[in-house]
Every structure is written in C-alpha cells, then in structure tokens.
Rosetta silent file (secondary structure, phi, psi, omega in degrees, C-alpha in Angstrom):
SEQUENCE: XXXXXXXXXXXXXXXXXXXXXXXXXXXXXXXXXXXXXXXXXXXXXXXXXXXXXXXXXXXXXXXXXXXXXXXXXXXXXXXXXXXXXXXXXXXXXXXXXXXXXXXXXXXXXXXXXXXXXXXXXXXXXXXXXXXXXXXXXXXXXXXXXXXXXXXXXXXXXXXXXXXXXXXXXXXXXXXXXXXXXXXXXXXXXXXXXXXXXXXXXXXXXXXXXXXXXXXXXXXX
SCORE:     score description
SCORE:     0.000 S_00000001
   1 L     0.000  -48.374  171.085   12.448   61.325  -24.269 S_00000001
   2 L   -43.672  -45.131  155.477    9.334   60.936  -26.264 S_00000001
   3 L   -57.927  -35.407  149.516   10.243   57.247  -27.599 S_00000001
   4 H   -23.174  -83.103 -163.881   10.853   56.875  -23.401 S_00000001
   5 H   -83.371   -5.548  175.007    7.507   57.499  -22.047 S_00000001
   6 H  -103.425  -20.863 -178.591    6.024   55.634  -25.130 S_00000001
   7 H   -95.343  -14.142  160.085    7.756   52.355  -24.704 S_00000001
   8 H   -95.517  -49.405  160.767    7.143   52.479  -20.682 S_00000001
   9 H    -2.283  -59.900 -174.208    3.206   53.140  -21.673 S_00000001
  10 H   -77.345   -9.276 -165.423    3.636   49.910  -23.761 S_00000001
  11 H  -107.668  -22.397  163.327    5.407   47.937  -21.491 S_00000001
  12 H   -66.321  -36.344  177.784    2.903   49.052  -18.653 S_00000001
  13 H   -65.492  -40.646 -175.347   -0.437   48.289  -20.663 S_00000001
  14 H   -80.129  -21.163  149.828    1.208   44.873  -21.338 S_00000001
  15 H   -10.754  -97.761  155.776    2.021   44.860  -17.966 S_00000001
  16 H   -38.227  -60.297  156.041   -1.973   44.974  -16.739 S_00000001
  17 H   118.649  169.642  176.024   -2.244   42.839  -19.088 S_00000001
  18 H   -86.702  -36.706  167.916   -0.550   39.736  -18.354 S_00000001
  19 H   -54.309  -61.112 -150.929   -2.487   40.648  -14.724 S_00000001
  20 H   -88.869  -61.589 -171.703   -5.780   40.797  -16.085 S_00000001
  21 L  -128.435   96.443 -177.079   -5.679   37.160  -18.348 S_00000001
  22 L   -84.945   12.868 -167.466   -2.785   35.643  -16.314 S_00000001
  23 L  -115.657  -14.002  179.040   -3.625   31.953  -18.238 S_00000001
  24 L  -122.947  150.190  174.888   -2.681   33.546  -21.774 S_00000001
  25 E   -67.605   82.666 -156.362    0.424   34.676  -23.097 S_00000001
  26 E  -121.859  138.682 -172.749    1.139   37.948  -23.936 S_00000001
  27 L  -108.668 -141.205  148.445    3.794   39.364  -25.730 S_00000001
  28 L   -40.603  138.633  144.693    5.427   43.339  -26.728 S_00000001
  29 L    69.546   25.198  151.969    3.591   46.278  -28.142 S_00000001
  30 L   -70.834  132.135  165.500    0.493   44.416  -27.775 S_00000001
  31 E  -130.963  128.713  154.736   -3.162   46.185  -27.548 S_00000001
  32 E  -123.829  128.995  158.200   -6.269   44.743  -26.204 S_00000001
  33 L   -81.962  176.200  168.150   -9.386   46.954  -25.175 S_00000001
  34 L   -63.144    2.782  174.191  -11.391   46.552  -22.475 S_00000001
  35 L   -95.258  -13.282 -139.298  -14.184   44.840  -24.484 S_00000001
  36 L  -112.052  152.079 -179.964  -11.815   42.403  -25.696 S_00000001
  37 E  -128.617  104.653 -164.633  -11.407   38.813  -24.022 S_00000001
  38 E   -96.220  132.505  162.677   -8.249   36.298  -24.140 S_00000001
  39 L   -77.662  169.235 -173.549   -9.247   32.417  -22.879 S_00000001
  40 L   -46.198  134.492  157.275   -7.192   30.043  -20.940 S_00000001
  41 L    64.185   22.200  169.179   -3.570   29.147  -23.139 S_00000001
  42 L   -99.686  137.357 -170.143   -4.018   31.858  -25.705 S_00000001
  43 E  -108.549  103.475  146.922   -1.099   33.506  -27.218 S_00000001
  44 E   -91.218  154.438 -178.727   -0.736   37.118  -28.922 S_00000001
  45 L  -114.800  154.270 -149.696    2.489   37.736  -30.251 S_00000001
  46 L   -42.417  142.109  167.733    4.279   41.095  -30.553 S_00000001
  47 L    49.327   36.724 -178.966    2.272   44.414  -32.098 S_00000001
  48 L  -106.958  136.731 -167.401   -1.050   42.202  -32.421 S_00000001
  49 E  -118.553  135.027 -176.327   -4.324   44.722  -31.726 S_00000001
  50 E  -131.450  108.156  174.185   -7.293   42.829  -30.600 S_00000001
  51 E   -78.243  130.013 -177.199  -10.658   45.076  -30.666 S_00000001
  52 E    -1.688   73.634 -142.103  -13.619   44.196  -29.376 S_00000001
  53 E  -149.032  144.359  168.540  -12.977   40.634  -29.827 S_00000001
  54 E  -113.743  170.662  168.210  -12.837   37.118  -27.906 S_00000001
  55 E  -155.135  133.520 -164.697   -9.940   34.515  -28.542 S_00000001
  56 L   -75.372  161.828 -167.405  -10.329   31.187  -27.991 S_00000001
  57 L   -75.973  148.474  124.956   -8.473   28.950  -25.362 S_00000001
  58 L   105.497   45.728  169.000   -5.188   27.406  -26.668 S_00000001
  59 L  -129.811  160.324  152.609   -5.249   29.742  -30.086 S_00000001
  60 E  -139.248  171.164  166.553   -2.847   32.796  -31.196 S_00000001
  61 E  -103.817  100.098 -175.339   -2.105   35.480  -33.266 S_00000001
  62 L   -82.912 -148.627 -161.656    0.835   35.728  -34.372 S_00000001
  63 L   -68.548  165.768  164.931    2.886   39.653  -34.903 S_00000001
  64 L    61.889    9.877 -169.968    1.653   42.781  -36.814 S_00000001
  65 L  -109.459  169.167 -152.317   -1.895   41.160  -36.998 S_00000001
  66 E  -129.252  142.682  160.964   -5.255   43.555  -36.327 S_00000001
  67 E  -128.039  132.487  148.715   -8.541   41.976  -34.960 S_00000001
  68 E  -161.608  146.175  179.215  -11.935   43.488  -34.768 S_00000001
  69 E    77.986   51.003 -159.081  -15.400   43.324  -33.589 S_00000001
  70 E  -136.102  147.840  173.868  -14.476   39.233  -34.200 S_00000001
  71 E  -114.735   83.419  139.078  -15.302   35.633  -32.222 S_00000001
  72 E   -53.336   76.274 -159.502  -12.330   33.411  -32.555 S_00000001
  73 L   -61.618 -169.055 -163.528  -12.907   30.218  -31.265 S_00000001
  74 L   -67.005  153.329  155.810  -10.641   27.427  -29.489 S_00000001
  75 L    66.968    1.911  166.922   -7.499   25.913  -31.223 S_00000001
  76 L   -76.337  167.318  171.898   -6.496   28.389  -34.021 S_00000001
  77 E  -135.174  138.620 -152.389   -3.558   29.737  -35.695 S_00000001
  78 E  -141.648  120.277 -158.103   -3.735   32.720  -36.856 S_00000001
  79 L   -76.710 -175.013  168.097   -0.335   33.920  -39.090 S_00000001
  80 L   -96.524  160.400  162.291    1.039   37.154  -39.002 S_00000001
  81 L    84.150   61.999 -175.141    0.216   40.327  -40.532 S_00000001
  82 L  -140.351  130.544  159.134   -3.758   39.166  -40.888 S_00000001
  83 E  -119.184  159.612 -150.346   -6.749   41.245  -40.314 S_00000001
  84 E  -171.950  127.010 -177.081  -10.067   40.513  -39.545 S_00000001
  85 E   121.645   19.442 -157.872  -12.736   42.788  -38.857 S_00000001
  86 E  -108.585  148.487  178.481  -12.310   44.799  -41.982 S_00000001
  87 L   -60.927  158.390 -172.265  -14.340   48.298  -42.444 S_00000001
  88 L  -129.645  165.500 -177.974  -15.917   49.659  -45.223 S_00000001
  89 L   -87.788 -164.358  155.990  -15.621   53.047  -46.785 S_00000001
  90 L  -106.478  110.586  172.513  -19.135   55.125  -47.503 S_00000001
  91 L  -100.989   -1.568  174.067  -19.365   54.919  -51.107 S_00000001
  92 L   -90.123  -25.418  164.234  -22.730   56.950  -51.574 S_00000001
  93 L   -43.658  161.803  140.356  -20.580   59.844  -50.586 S_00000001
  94 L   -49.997  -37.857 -159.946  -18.455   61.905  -52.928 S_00000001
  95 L  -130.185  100.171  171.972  -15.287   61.314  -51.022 S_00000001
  96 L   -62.016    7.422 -178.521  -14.345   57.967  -48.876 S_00000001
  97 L   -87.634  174.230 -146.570  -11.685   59.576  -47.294 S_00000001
  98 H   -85.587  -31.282 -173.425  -12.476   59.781  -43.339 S_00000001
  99 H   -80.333   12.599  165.556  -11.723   63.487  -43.088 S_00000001
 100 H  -111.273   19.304 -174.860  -14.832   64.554  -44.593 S_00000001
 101 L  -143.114  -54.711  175.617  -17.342   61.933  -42.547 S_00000001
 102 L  -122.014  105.010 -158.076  -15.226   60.897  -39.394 S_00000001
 103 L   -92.173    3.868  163.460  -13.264   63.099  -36.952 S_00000001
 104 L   -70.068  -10.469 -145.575  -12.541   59.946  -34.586 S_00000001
 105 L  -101.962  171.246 -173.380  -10.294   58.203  -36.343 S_00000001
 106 L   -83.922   89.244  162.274   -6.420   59.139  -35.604 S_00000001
 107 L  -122.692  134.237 -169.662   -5.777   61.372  -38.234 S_00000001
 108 L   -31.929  -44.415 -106.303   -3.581   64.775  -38.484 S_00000001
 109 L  -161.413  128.869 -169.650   -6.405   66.963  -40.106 S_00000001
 110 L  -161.117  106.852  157.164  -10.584   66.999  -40.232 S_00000001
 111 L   -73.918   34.490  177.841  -12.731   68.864  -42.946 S_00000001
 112 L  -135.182  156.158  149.062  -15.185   68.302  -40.232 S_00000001
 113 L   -85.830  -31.873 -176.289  -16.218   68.772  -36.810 S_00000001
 114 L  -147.601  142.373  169.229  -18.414   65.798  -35.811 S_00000001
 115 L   -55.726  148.707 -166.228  -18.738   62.707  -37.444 S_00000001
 116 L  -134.414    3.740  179.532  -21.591   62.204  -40.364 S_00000001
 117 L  -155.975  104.741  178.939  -21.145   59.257  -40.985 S_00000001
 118 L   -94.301 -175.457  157.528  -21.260   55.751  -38.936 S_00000001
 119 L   176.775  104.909  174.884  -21.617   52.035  -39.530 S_00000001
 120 L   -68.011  120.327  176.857  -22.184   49.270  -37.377 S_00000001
 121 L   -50.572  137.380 -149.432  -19.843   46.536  -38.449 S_00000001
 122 L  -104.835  168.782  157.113  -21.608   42.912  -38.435 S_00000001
 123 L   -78.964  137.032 -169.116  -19.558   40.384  -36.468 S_00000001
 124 E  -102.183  161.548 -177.431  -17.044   38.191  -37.847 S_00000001
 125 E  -147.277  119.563  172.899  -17.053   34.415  -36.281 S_00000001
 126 E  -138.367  106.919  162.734  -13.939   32.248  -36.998 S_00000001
 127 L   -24.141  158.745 -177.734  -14.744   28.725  -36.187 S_00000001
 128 L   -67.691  137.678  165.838  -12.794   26.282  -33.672 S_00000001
 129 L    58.931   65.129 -171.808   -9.209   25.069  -35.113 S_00000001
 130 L  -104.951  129.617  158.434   -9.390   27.754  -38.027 S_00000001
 131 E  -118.987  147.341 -178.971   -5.950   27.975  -39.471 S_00000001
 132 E  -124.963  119.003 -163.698   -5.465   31.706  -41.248 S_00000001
 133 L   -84.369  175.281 -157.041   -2.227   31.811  -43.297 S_00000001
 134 L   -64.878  144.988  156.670    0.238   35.128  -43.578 S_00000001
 135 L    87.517   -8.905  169.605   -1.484   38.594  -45.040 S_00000001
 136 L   -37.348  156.018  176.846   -4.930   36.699  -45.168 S_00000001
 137 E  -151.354  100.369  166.879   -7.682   39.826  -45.108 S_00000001
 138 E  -111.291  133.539  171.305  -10.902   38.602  -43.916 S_00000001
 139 E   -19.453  159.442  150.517  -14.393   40.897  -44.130 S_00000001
 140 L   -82.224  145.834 -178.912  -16.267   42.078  -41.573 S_00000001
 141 L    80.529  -41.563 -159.559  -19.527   39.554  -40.827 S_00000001
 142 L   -54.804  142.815 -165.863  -17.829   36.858  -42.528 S_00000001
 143 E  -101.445  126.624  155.897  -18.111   33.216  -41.123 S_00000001
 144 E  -121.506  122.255 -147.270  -15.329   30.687  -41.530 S_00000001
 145 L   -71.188 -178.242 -136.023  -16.663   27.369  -40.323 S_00000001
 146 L   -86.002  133.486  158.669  -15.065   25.023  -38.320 S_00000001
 147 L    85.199  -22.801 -166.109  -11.597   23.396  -39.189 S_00000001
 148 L   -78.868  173.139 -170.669  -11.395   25.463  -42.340 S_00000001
 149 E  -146.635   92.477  176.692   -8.113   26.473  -43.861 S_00000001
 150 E   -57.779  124.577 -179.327   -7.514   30.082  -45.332 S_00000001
 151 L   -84.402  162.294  177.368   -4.087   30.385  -47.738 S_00000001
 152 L   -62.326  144.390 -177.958   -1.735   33.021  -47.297 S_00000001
 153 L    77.164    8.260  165.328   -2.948   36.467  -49.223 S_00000001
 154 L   -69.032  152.055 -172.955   -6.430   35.870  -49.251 S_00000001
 155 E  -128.175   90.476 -136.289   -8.604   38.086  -49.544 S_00000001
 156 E  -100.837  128.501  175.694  -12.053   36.276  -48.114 S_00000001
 157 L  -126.142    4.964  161.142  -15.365   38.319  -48.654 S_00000001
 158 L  -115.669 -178.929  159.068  -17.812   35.370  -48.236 S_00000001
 159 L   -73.819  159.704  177.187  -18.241   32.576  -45.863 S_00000001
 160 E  -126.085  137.602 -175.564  -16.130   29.730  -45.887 S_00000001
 161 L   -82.247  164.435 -149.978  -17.767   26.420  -44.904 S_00000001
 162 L   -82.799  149.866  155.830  -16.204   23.916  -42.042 S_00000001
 163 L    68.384   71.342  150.271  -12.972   22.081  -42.717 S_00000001
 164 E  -133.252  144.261  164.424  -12.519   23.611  -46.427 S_00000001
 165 E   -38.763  107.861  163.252   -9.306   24.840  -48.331 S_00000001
 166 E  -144.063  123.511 -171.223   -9.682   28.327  -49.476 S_00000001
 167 L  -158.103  131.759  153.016   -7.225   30.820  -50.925 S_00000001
 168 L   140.580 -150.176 -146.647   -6.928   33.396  -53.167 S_00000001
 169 L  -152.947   87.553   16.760   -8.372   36.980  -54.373 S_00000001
 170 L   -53.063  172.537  154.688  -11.706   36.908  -53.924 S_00000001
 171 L   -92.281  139.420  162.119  -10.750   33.760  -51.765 S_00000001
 172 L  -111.165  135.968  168.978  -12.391   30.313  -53.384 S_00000001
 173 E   -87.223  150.574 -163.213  -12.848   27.269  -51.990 S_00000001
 174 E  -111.149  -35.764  168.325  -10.563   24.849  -53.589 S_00000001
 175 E  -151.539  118.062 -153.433  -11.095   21.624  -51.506 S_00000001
 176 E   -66.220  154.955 -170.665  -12.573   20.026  -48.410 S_00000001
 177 L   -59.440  -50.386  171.429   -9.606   18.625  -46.410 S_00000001
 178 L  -127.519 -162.283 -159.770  -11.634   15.308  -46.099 S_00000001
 179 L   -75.133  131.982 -173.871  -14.171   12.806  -47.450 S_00000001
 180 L   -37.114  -78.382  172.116  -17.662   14.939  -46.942 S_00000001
 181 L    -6.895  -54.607  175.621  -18.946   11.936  -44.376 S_00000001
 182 H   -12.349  -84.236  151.985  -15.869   13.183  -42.475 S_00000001
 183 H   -32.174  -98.966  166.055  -16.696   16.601  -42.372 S_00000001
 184 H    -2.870  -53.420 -167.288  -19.989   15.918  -41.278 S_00000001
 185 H   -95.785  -31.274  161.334  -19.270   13.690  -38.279 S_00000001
 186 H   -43.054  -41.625 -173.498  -16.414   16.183  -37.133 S_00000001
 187 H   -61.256  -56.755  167.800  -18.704   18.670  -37.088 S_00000001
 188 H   -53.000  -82.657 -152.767  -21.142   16.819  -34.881 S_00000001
 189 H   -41.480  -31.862  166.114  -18.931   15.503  -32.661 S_00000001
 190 L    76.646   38.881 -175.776  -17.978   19.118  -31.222 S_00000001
 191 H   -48.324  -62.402 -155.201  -14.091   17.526  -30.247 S_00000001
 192 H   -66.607   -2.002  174.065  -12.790   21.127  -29.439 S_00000001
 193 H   -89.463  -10.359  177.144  -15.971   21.729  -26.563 S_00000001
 194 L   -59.014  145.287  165.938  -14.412   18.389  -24.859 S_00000001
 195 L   -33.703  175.729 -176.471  -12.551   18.895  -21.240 S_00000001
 196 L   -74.233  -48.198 -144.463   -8.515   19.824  -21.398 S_00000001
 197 H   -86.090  -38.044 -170.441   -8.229   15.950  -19.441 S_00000001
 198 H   -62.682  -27.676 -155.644  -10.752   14.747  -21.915 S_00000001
 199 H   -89.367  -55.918  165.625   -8.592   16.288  -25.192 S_00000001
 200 H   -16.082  -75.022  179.440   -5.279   14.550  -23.224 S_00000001
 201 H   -33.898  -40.412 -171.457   -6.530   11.225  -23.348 S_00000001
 202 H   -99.483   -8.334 -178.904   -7.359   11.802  -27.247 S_00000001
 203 H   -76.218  -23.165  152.860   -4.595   13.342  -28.762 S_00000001
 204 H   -25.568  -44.012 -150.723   -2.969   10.493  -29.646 S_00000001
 205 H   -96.710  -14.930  179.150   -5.488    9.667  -31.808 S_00000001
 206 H   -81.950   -6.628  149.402   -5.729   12.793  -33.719 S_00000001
 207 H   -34.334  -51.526  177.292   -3.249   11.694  -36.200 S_00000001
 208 L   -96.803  123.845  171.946   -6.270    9.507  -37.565 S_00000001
 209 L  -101.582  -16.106  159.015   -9.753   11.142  -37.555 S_00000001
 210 H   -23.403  -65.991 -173.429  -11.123    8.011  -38.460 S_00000001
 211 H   -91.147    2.900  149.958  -10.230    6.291  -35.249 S_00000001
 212 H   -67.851  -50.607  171.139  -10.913    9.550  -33.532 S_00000001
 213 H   -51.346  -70.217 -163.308  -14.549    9.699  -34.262 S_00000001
 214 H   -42.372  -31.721  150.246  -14.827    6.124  -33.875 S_00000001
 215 H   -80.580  -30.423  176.658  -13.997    6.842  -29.935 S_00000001
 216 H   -44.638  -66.946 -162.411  -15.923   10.205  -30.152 S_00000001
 217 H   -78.107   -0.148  146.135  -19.266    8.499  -31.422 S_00000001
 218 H  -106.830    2.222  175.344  -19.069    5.834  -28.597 S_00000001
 219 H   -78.770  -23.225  172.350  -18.645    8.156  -26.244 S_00000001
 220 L   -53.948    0.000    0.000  -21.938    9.968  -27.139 S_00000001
C-alpha cells in the first residue's frame, strides 16, 4: 500500500508539472522545486532532481542526475547520473557527518536539535551548448564557459573556459575544440541568444563554423 500512495504522489507532482512548464518535457520520478525553472523545449528524463535551478531552452538532463543552486543555459546535454551543485562538509568541526551540525537533512537519527551549522552555496553557471558526459561531478560556484566539453567521470573543481575539452580527476583541460580565433568569434557572436526562426535558417550551416560566423559577422 505504501509503494501505492508513493508512486501516485510521483505521478501527481509530475503531473503539475507538465501543467506548470507545458513547453518542456518531463519525464517519471522527476523533482523540481518551486524555485526551480524549465525553458521552452527542455527535457528531464526519469529520477532527475532539479533544485533551485534554471534550465535552458532546448537542453536536458538525462536519468538519475541531481542539480543544485545551478544556471544552465540554452542547448546542453547533460548525461546521466551527473551532479552539479555539489556541497561541502564543515571541516573545522570534529565530525563532518550531518548528524552532529544539521537536523534538516533526511536522515534517520540527529545528535542534535537545531542546526549549527550552515553554508551558503555559491552558484554554479554552465554556459550555452555545454555538453557534460556520464558521472561528471561538478563543484558548487564553478563556471563552465560556453561550448565547453566535460568527459565522462570528471570530477571538475575549477572553471572551465568556453569551448574547451576537459576530463578527468581533478578535471584538466586537455584541448580547445577549435583554432583560438574560433573560439573567440563564437563567443562574440552570441549564436545560441539568436530567435528559434533565426537558428532555423542557420542550422544548415552549423556543420561548418567557419561559414557560420562568416553569416553571423555580416549580420551584426
């Protein structure tokens, strides 16, 4: 009966909603709070937790992956089983575990009564067309710039600058995807703030970025 009433809960909350950001996709066993914001043609995919958080139009998350306190931008892909947002322990204490500092968190059992310990989390901001491969673990505050491309299993505790290769534990960057000049005029150009009708017209063209800019920069 228990296993009942918890899968119609879940199926109601997804319920609301699909109601609430009817323009995005939502799939099972999905949580968003009420702080949290999905844009036009955004996907979560099953048992994805989104936390005070926005996601950008036309990006998802795919299953089992945790967001918080985080600014996703437009066009990403974001694998499964990836977190973002992640918390720190108290390390000036004697003990990091939560039941001697924080009675909020969902745990059986508290050598505590009131919490004694807080920490506002900085915000994380992951640039437009960000791809984050499976089991990536990115920081809290951490930036990764526009275009960049995280490997699966990373574990990223700096920033990562726009449209570069980076993977591994710390993560390192290993290469920028293209010639710096590239970079540079990608950046400027701001493609992903263009109209939907505007991005139609151009996707052909995104095959090449060469001969993409080269319409971007007369269009300017």
């Amino acid at each position: 009966m228990r296993d009942f009433f918890a899968l119609a809960k879940a199926c109601v909350r997804v319920y609301f909603l699909r109601r609430k950001f009817p323009l995005s996709v939502v799939y099972s066993n999905v949580v968003v709070d009420s702080y949290s914001i999905l844009n036009q043609n955004s996907v979560l995919f099953k048992e994805v937790t989104l936390l005070n958080s926005s996601l950008g139009a036309y990006s998802y998350i795919q299953s089992g992956s945790v967001v918080s306190n985080a600014e996703i931008g437009p066009f990403c892909s974001i694998a499964s089983q990836v977190n973002i947002g992640l918390a720190n322990h108290p390390m000036h204490m004697v003990s990091s575990s939560p039941v001697f500092y924080d009675n909020s968190q969902p745990l059986p059992k508290f050598l505590i009564d009131k919490r004694v310990y807080t920490e506002t989390l900085p915000r994380t901001t992951i640039g437009a067309d960000v791809w984050i491969g499976q089991g990536a673990l990115v920081k809290a505050g951490v930036n990764v710039g526009v275009g960049a491309v995280i490997g699966a299993g990373s574990v990223v505790t700096k920033d990562v600058a726009p449209y570069t290769i980076a993977a591994g534990n710390p993560c390192k960057p290993i290469r920028l995807r293209f010639t710096e000049d590239i970079v540079t005029r990608l950046v400027a150009s701001e493609w992903w703030m263009l109209s939907e009708q505007q991005l139609e017209e151009l996707a052909p063209l995104f095959v090449d970025p060469v001969k993409l800019l080269g319409v971007l920069e007369q269009l300017k």
